[in-house]
C-alpha positions as CSV (number, residue, x, y, z in Angstrom):
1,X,-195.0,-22.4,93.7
2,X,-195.3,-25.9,93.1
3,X,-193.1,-28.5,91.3
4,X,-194.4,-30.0,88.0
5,X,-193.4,-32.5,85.5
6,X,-194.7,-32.5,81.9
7,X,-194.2,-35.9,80.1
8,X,-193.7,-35.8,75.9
9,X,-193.4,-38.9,73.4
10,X,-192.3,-38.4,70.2
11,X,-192.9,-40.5,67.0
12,X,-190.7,-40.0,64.7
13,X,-187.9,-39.6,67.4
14,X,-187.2,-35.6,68.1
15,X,-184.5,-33.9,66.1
16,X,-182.4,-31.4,67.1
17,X,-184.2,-28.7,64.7
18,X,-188.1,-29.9,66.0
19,X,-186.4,-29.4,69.7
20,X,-185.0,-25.9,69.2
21,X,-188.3,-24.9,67.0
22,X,-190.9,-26.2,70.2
23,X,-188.3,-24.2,72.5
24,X,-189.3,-21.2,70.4
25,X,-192.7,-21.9,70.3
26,X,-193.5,-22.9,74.1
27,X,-191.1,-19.9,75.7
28,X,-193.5,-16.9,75.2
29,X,-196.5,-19.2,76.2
30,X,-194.6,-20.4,79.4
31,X,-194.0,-17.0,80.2
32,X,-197.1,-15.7,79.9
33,X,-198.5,-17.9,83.0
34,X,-195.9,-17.3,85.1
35,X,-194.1,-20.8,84.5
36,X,-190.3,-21.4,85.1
37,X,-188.6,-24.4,83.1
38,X,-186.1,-25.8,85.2
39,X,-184.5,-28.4,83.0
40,X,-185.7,-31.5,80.8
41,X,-184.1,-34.7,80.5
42,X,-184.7,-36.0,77.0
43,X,-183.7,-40.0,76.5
44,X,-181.3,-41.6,74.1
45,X,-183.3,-42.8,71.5
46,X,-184.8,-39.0,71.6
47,X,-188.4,-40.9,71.8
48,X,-189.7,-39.4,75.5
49,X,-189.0,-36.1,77.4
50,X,-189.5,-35.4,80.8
51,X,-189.6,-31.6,81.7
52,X,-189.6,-30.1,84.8
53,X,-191.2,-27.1,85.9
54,X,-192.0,-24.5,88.7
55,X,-195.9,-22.8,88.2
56,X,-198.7,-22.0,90.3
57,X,-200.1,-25.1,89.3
58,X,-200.4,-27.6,86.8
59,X,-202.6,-26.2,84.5
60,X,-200.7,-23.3,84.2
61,X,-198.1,-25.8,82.4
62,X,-200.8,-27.6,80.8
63,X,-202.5,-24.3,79.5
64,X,-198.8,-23.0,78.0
65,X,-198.5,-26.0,76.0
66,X,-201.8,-26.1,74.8
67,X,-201.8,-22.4,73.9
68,X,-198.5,-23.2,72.1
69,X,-200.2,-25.9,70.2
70,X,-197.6,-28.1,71.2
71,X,-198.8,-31.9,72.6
72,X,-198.0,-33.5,75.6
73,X,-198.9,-36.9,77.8
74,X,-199.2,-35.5,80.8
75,X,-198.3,-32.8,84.0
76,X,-198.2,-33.3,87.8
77,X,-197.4,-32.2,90.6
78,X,-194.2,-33.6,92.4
79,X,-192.1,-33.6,95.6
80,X,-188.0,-33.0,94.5
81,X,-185.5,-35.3,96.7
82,X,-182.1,-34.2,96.4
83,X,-179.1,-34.9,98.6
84,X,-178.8,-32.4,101.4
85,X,-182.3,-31.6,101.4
86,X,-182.7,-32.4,104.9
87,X,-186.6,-32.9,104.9
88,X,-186.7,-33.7,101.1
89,X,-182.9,-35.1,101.4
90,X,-181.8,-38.5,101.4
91,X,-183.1,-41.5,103.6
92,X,-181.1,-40.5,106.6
93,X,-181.9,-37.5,106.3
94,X,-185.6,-37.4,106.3
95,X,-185.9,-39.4,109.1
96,X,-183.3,-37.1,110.9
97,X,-185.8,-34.3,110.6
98,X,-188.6,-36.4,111.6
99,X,-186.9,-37.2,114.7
100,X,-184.9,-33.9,115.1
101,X,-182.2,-36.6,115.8
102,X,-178.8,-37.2,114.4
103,X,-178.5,-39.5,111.3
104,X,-178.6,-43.1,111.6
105,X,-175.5,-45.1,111.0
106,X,-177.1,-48.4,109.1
107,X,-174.5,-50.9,107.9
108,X,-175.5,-51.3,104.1
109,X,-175.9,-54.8,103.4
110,X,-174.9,-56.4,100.2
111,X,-173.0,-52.8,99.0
């Protein structure tokens, strides 16, 4: 399975009631292609969405929000960094399991 964001604008900004309604709308069409929504971050001004995604591929998400009828800016495939990922971890820890060696100590300068 791959890793996928889905980018959304809106104009007007999104209510709460247009949120719920292209929840309902996109679920069945998501499931249908085998996609799993792992969680969207929607900003303050409720003007842009970023969704994240696990799918086969990314027209599997693009195709579920087309079928939907619901619009979109784009979908990709991405790479998740996360602390105590080891390989897709933190700074020190990527290039620990590059190295297979312990992580650096680096003094942090202006911190």
């Amino acid at each position: 399975m791959t890793f996928l964001i889905l980018e959304k604008e809106f104009d007007p900004p999104l209510s709460p009631e247009q949120h719920d309604e292209e929840a309902r709308q996109a679920e069945p069409c998501l499931e249908a292609r085998g996609v799993r929504w792992i969680r969207s971050y929607l900003s303050t001004d409720r003007r842009r969405m970023i969704c994240e995604f696990e799918a086969a591929d990314a027209e599997a998400v693009r195709d579920a929000f087309r079928s939907a009828g619901l619009p979109f800016v784009r979908v990709w495939a991405a790479e998740a960094y996360f602390p105590g990922g080891g390989a897709h971890g933190a700074w020190r820890e990527r290039e620990a399991a590059r190295t297979e060696a312990p992580p650096a100590k680096v003094k942090m300068r202006g911190c």
